[in-house]
C-alpha positions in Angstrom: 0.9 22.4 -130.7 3.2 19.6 -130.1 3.1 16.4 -132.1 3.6 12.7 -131.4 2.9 9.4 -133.3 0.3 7.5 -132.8 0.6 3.5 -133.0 0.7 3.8 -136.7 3.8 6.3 -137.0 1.3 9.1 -138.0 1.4 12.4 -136.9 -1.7 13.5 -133.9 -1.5 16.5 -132.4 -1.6 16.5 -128.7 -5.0 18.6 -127.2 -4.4 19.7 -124.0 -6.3 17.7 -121.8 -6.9 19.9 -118.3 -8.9 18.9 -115.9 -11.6 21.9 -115.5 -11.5 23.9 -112.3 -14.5 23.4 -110.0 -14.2 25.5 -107.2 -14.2 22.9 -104.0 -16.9 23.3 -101.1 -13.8 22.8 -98.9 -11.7 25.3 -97.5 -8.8 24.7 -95.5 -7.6 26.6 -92.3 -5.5 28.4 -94.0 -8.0 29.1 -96.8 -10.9 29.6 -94.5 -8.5 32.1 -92.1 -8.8 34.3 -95.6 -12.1 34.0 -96.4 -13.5 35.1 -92.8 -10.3 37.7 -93.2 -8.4 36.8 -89.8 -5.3 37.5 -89.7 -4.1 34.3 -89.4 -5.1 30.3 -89.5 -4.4 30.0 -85.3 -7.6 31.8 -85.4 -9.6 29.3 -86.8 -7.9 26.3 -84.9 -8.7 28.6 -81.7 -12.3 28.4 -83.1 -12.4 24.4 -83.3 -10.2 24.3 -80.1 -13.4 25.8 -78.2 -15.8 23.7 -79.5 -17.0 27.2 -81.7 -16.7 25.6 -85.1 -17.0 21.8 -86.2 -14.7 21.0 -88.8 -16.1 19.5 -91.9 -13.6 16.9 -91.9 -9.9 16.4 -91.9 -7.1 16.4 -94.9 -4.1 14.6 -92.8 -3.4 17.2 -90.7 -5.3 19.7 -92.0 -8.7 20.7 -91.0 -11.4 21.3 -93.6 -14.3 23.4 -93.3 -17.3 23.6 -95.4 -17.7 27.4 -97.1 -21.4 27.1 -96.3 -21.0 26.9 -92.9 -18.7 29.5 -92.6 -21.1 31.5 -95.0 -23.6 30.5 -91.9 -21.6 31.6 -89.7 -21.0 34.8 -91.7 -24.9 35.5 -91.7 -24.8 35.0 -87.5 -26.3 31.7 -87.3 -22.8 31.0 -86.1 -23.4 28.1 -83.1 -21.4 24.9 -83.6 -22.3 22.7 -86.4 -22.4 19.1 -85.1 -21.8 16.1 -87.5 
């Protein structure tokens, strides 16, 4: 482990301090192309193009869809969600 002084001049190891992972409800397009395996993202802007999918919200320009929509849309309940 590394080593640095504190305000004293002592030695104090440094823990490591990472953030835990938590899996986002959020996918991307990108991310949600993968998870409904399409072969590419252009299918899922397609989808929001004609009114098929809502996104969740946006990220700049990137769309962001909830995974339990698309889980709902998965399962067939797959009409538009409207926000």
């Amino acid at each position: 482990m590394a080593h640095d002084q504190d305000h004293e001049g002592t030695a104090v190891e440094n823990e490591s301090r990472a953030v835990p992972s938590v899996p986002s409800p959020y996918l991307t397009s990108a991310e949600a192309a993968i998870y409904l395996r399409y072969k590419s993202s252009a299918a899922i802007r397609n989808l929001v193009l004609a009114g098929r999918r809502v996104p969740a919200g946006r990220r700049g320009r990137t769309y962001l869809f909830l995974r339990s929509d698309l889980d709902d849309m998965i399962r067939g309940h797959g009409a538009p969600v409207t926000r």
